[in-house]
Backbone as XML, in Angstrom:
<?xml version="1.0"?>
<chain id="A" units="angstrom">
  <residue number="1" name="UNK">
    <atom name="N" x="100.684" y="-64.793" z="62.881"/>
    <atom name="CA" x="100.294" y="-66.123" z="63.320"/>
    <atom name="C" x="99.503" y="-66.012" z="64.613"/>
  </residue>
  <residue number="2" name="UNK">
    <atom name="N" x="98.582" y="-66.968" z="64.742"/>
    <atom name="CA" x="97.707" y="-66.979" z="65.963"/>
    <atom name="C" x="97.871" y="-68.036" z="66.156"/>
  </residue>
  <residue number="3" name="UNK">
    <atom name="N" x="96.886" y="-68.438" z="67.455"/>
    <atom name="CA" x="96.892" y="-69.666" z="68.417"/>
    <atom name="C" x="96.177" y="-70.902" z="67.713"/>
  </residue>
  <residue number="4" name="UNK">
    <atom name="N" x="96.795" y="-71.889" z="67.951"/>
    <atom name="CA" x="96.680" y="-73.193" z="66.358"/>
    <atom name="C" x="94.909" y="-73.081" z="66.688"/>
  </residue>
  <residue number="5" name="UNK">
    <atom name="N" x="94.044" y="-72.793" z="67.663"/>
    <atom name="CA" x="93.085" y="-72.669" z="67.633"/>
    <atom name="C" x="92.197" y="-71.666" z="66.491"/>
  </residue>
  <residue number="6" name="UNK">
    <atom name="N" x="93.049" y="-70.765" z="66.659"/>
    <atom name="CA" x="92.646" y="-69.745" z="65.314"/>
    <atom name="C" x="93.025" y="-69.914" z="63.851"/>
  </residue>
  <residue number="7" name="UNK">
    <atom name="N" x="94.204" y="-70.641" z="64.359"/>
    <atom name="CA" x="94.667" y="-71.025" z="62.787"/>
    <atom name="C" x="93.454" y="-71.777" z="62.110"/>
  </residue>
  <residue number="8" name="UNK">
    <atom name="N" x="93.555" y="-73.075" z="63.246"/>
    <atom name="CA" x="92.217" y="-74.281" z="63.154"/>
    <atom name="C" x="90.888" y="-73.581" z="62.292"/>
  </residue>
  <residue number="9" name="UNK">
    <atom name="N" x="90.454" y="-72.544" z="62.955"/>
    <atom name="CA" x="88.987" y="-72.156" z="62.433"/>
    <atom name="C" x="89.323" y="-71.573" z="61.101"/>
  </residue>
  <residue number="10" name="UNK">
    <atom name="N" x="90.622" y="-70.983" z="61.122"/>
    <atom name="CA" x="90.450" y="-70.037" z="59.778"/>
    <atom name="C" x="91.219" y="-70.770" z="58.228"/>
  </residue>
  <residue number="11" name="UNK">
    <atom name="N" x="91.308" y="-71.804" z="58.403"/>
    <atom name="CA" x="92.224" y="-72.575" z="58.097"/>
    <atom name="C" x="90.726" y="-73.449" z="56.877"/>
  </residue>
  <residue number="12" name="UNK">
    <atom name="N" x="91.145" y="-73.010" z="55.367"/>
    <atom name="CA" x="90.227" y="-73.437" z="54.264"/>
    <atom name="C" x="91.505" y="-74.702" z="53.447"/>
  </residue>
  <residue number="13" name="UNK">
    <atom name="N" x="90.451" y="-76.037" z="53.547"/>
    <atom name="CA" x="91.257" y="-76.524" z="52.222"/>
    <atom name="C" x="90.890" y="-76.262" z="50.824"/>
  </residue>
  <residue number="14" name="UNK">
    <atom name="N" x="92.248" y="-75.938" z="50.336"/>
    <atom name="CA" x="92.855" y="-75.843" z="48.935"/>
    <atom name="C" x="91.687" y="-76.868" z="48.543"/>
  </residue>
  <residue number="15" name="UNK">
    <atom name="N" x="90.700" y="-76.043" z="47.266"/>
    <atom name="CA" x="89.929" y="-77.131" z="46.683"/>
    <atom name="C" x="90.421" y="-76.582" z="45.136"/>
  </residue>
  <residue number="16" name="UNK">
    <atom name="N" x="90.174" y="-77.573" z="44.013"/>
    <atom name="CA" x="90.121" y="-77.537" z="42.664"/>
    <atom name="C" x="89.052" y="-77.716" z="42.035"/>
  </residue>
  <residue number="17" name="UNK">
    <atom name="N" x="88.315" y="-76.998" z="41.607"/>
    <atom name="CA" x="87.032" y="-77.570" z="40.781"/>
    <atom name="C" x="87.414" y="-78.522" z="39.582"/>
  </residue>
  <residue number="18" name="UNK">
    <atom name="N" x="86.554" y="-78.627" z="38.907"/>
    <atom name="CA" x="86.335" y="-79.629" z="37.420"/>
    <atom name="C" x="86.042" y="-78.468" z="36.371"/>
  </residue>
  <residue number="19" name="UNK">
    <atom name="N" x="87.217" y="-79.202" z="35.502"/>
    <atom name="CA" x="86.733" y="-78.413" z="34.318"/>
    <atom name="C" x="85.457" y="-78.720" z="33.998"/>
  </residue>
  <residue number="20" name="UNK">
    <atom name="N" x="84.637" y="-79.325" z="34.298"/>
    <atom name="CA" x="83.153" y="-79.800" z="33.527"/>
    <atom name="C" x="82.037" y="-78.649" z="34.325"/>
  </residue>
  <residue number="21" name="UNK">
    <atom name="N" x="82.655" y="-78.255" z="35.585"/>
    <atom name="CA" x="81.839" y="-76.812" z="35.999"/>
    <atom name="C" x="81.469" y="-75.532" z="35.204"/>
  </residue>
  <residue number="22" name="UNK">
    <atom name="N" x="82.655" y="-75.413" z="34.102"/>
    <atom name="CA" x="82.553" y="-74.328" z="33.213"/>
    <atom name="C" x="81.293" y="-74.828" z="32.268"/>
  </residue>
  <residue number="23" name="UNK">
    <atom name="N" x="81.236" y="-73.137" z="31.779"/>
    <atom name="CA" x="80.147" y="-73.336" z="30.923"/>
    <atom name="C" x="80.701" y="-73.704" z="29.353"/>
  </residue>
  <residue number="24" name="UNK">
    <atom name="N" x="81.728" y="-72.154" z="29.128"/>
    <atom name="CA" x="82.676" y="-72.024" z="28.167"/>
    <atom name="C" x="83.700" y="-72.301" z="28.463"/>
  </residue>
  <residue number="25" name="UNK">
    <atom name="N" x="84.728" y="-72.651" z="27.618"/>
    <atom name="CA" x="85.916" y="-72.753" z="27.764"/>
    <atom name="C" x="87.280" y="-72.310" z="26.743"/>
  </residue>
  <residue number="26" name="UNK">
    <atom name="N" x="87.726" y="-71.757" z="26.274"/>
    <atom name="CA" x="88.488" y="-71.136" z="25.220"/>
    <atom name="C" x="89.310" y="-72.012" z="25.471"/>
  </residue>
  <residue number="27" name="UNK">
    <atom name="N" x="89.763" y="-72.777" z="24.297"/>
    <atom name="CA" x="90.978" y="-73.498" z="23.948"/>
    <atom name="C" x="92.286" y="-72.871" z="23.728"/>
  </residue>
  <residue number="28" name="UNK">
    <atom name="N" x="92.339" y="-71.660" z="24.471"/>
    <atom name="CA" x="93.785" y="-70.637" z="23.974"/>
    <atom name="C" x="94.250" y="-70.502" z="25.690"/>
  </residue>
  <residue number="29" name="UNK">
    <atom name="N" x="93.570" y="-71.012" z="26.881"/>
    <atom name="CA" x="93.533" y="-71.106" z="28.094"/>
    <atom name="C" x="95.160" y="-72.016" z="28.564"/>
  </residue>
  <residue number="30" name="UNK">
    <atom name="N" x="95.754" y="-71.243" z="29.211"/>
    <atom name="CA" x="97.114" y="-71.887" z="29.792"/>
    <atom name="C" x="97.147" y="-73.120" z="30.460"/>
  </residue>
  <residue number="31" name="UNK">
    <atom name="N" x="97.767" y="-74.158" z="30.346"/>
    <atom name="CA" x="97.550" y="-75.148" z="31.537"/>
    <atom name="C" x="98.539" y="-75.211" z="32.246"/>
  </residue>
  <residue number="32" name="UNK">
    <atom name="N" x="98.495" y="-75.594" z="33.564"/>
    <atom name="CA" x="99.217" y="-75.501" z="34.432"/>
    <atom name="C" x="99.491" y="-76.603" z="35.433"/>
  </residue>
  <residue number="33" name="UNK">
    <atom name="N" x="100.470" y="-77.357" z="36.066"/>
    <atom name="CA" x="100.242" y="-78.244" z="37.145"/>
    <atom name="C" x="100.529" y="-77.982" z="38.368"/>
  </residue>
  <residue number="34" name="UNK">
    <atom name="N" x="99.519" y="-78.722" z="38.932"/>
    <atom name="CA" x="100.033" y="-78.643" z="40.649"/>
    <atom name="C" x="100.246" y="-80.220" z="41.129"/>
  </residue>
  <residue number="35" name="UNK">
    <atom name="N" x="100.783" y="-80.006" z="42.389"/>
    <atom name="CA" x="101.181" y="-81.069" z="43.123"/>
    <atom name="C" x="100.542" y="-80.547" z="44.180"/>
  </residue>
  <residue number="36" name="UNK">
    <atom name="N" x="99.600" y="-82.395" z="44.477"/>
    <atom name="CA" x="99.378" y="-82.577" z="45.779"/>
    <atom name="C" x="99.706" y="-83.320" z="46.181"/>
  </residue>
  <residue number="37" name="UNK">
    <atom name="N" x="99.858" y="-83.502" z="48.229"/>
    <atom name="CA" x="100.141" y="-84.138" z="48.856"/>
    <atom name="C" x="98.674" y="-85.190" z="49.378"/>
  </residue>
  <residue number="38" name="UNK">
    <atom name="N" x="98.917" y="-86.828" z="49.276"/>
    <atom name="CA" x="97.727" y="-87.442" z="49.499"/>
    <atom name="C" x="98.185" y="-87.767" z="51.244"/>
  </residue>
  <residue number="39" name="UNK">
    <atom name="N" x="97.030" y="-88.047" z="51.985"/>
    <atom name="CA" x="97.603" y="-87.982" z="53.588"/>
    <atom name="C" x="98.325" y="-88.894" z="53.870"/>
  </residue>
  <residue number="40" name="UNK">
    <atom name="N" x="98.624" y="-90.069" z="53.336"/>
    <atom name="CA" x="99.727" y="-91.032" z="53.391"/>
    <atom name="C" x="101.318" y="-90.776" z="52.570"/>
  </residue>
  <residue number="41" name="UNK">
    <atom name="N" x="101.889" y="-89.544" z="52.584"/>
    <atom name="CA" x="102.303" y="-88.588" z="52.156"/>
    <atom name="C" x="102.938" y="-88.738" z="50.479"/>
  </residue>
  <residue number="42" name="UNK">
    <atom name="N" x="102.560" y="-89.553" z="49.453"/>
    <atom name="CA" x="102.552" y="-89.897" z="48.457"/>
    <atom name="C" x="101.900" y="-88.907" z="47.534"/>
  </residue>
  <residue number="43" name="UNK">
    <atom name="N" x="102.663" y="-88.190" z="46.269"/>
    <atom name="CA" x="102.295" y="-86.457" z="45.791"/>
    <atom name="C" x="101.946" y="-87.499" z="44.484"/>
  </residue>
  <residue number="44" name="UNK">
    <atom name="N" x="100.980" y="-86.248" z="43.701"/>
    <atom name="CA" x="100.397" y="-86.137" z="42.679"/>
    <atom name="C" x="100.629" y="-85.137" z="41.961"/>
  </residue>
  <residue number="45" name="UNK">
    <atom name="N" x="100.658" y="-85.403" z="40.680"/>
    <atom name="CA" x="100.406" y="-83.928" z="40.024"/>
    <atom name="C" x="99.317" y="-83.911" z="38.856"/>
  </residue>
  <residue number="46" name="UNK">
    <atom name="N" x="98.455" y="-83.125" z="38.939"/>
    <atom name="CA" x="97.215" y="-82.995" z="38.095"/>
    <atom name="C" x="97.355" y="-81.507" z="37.211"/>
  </residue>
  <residue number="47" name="UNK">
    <atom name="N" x="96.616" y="-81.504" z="36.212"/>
    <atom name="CA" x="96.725" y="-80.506" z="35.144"/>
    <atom name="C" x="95.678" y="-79.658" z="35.187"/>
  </residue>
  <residue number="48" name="UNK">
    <atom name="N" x="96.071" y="-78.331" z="35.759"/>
    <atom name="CA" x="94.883" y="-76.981" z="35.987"/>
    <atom name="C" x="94.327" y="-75.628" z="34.907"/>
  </residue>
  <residue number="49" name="UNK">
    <atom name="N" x="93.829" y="-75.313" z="34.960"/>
    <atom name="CA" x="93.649" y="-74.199" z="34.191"/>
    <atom name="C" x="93.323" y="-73.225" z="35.160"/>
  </residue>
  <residue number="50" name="UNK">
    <atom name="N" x="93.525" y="-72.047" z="34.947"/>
    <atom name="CA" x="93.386" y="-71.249" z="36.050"/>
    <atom name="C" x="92.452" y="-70.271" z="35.241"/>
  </residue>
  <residue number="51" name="UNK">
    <atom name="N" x="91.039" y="-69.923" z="36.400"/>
    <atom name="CA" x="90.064" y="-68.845" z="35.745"/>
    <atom name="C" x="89.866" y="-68.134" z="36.741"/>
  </residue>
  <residue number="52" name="UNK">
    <atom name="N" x="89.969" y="-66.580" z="37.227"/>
    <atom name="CA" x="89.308" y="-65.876" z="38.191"/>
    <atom name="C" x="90.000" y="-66.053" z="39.646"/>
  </residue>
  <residue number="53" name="UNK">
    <atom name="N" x="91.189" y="-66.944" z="39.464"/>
    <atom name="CA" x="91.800" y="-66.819" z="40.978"/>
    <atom name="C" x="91.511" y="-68.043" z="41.503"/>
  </residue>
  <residue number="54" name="UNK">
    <atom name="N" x="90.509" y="-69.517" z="40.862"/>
    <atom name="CA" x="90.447" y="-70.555" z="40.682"/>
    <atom name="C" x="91.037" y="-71.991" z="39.999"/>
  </residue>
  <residue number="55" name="UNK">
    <atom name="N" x="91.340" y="-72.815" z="40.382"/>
    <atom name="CA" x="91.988" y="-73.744" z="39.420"/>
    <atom name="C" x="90.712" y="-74.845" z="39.032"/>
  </residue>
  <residue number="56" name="UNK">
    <atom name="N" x="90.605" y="-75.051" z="38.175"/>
    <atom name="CA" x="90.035" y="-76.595" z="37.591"/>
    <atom name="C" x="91.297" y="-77.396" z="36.750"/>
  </residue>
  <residue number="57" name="UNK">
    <atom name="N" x="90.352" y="-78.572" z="36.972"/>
    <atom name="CA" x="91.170" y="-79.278" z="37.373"/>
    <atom name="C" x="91.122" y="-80.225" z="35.546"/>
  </residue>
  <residue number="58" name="UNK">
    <atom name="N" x="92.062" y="-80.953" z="34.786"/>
    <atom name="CA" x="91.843" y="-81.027" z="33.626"/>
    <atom name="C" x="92.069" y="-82.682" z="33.431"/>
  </residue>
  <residue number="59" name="UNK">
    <atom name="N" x="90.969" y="-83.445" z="33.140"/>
    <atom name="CA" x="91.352" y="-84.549" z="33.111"/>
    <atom name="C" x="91.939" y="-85.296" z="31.685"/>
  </residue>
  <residue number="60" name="UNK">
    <atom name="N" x="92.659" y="-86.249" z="31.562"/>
    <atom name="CA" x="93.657" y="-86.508" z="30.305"/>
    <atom name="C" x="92.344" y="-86.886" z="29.457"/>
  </residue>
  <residue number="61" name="UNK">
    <atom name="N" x="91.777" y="-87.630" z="30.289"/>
    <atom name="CA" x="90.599" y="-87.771" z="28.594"/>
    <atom name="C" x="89.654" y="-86.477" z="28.110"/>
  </residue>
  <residue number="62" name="UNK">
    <atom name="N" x="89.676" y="-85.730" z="28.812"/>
    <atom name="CA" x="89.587" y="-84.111" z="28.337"/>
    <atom name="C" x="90.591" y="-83.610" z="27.454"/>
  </residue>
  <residue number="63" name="UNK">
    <atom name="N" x="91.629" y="-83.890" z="27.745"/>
    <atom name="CA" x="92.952" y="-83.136" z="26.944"/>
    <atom name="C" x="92.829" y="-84.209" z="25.465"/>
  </residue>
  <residue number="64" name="UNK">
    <atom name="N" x="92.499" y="-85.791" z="25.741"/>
    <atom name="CA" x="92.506" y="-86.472" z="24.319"/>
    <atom name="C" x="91.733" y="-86.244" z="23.189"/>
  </residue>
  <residue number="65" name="UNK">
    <atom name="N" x="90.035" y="-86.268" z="23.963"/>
    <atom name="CA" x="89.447" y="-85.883" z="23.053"/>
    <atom name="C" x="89.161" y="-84.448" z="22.703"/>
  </residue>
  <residue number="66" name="UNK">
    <atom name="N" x="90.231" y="-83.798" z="23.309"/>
    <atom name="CA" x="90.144" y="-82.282" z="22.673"/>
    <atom name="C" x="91.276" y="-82.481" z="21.338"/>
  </residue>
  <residue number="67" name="UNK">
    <atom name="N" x="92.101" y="-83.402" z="21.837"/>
    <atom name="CA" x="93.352" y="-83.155" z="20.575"/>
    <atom name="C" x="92.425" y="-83.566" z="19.623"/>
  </residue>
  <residue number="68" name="UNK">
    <atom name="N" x="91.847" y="-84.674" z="19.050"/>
    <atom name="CA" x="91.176" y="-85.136" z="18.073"/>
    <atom name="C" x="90.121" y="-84.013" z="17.935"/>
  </residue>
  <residue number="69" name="UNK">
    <atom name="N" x="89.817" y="-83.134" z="18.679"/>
    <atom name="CA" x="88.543" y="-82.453" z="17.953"/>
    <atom name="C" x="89.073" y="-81.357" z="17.332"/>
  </residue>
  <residue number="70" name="UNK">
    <atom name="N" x="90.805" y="-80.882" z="17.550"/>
    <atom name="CA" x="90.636" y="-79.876" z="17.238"/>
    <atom name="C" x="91.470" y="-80.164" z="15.988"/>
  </residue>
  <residue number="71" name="UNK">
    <atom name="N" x="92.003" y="-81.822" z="15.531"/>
    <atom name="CA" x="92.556" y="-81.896" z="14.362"/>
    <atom name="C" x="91.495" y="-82.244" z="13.505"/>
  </residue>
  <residue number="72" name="UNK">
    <atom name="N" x="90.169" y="-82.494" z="13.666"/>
    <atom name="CA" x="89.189" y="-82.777" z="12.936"/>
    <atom name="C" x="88.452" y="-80.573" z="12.319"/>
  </residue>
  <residue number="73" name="UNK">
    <atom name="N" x="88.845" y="-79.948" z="13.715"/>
    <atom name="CA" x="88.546" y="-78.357" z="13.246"/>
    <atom name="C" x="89.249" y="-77.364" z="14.257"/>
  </residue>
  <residue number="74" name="UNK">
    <atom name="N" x="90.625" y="-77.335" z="13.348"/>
    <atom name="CA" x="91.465" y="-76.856" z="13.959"/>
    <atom name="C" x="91.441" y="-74.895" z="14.302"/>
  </residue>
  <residue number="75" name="UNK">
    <atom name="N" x="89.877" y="-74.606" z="13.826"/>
    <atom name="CA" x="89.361" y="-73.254" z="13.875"/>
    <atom name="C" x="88.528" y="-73.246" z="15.233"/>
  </residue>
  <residue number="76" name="UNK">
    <atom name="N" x="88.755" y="-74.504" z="15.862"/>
    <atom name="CA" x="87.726" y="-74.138" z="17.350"/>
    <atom name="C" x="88.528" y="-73.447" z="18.311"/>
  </residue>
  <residue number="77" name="UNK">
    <atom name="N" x="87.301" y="-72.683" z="18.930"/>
    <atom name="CA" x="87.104" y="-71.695" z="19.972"/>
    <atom name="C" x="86.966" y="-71.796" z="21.092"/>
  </residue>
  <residue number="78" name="UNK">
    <atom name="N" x="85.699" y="-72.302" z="21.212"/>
    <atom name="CA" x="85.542" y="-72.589" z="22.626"/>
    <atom name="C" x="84.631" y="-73.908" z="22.703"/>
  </residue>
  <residue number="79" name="UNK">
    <atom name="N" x="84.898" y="-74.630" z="24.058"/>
    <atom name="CA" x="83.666" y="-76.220" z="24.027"/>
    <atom name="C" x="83.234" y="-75.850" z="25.540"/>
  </residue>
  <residue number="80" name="UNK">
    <atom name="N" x="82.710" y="-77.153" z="25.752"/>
    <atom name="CA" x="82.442" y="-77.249" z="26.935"/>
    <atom name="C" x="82.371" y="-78.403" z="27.290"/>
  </residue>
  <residue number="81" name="UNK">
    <atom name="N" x="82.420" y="-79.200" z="28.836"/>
    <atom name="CA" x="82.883" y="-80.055" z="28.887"/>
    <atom name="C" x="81.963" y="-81.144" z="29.335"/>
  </residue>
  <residue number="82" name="UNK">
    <atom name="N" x="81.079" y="-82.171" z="29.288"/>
    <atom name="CA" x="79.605" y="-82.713" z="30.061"/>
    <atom name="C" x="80.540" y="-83.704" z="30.679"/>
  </residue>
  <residue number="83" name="UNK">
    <atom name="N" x="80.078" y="-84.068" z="32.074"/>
    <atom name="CA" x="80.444" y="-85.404" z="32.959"/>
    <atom name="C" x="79.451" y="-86.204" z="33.312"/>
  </residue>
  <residue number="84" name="UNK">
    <atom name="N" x="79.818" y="-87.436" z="33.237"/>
    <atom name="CA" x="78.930" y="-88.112" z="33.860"/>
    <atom name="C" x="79.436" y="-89.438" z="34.649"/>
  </residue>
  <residue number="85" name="UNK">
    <atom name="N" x="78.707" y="-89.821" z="35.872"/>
    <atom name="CA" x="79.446" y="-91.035" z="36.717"/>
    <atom name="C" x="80.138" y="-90.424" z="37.530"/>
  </residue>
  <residue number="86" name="UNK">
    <atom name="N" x="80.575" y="-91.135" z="38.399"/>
    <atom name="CA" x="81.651" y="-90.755" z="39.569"/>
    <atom name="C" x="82.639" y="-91.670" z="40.141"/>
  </residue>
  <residue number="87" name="UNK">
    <atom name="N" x="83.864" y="-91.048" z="40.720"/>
    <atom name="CA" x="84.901" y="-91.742" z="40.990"/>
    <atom name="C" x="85.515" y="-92.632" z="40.016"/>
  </residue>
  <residue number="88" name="UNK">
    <atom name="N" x="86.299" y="-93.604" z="39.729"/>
    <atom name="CA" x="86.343" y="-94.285" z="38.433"/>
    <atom name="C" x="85.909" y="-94.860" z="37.291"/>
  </residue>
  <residue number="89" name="UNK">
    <atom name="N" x="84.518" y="-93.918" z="37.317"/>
    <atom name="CA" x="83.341" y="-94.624" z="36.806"/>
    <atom name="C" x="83.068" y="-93.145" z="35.857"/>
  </residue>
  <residue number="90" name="UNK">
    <atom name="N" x="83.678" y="-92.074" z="36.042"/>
    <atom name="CA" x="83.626" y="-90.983" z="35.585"/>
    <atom name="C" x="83.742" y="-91.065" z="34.272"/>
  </residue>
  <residue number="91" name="UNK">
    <atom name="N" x="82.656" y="-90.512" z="33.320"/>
    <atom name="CA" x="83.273" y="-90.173" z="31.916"/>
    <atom name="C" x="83.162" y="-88.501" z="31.597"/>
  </residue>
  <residue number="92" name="UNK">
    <atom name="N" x="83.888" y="-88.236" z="30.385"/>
    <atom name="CA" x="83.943" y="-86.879" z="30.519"/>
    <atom name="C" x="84.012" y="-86.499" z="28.341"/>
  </residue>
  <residue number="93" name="UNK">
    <atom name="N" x="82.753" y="-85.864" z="27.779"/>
    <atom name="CA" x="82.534" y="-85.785" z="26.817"/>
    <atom name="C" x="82.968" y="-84.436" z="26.300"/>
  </residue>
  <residue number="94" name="UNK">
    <atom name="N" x="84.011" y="-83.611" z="25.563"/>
    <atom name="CA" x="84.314" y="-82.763" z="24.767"/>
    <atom name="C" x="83.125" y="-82.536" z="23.825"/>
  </residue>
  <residue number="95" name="UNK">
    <atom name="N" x="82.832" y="-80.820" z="24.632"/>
    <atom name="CA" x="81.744" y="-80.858" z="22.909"/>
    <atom name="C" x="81.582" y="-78.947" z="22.632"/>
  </residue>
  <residue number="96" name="UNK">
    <atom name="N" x="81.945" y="-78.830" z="20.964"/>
    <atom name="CA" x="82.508" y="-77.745" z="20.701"/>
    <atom name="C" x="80.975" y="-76.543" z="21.006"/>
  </residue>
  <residue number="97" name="UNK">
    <atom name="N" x="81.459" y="-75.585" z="20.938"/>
    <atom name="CA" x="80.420" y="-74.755" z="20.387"/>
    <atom name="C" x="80.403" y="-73.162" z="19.851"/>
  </residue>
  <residue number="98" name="UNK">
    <atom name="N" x="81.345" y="-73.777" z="18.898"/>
    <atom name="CA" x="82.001" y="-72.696" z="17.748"/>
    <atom name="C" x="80.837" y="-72.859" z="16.966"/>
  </residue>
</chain>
């Protein structure tokens, strides 16, 4: 431990990317949750996938329209994920490419 000054500089926040950053994505990929703390100290927990020592981050209408795509072809491999909009305005399109 060092002086909260050093801590201060060296000190990275914990970020999560978007699953919609990937290019590929293998549907055989673990999911995982974390909990965060929001600064009014009220926790969350969001659904991750972990790639390379990274988490993204998995949103439920990602996880829905994956269930329906993969009971429509239950032989898929891998998709990828397109976003568009921001903040609650976000949509997020499942699209295979087996």
């Amino acid at each position: 431990m060092g002086t909260l000054k050093e801590e201060a500089e060296a000190y990275e926040t914990p970020k999560t990317r978007n699953i919609s950053e990937l290019e590929r994505i293998p549907v055989n990929l673990q999911v995982e949750e974390r909990e965060f703390t929001k600064e009014d100290g009220t926790t969350f927990t969001v659904k991750v996938v972990v790639l390379n020592d990274e988490d993204y981050r998995v949103p439920v209408s990602v996880l829905k329209n994956l269930k329906a795509m993969v009971a429509e072809k239950p032989e898929l491999k891998e998709f990828k994920v397109s976003k568009t909009g921001e903040g609650l305005k976000t949509e997020y399109t499942v699209i295979p490419l087996d």
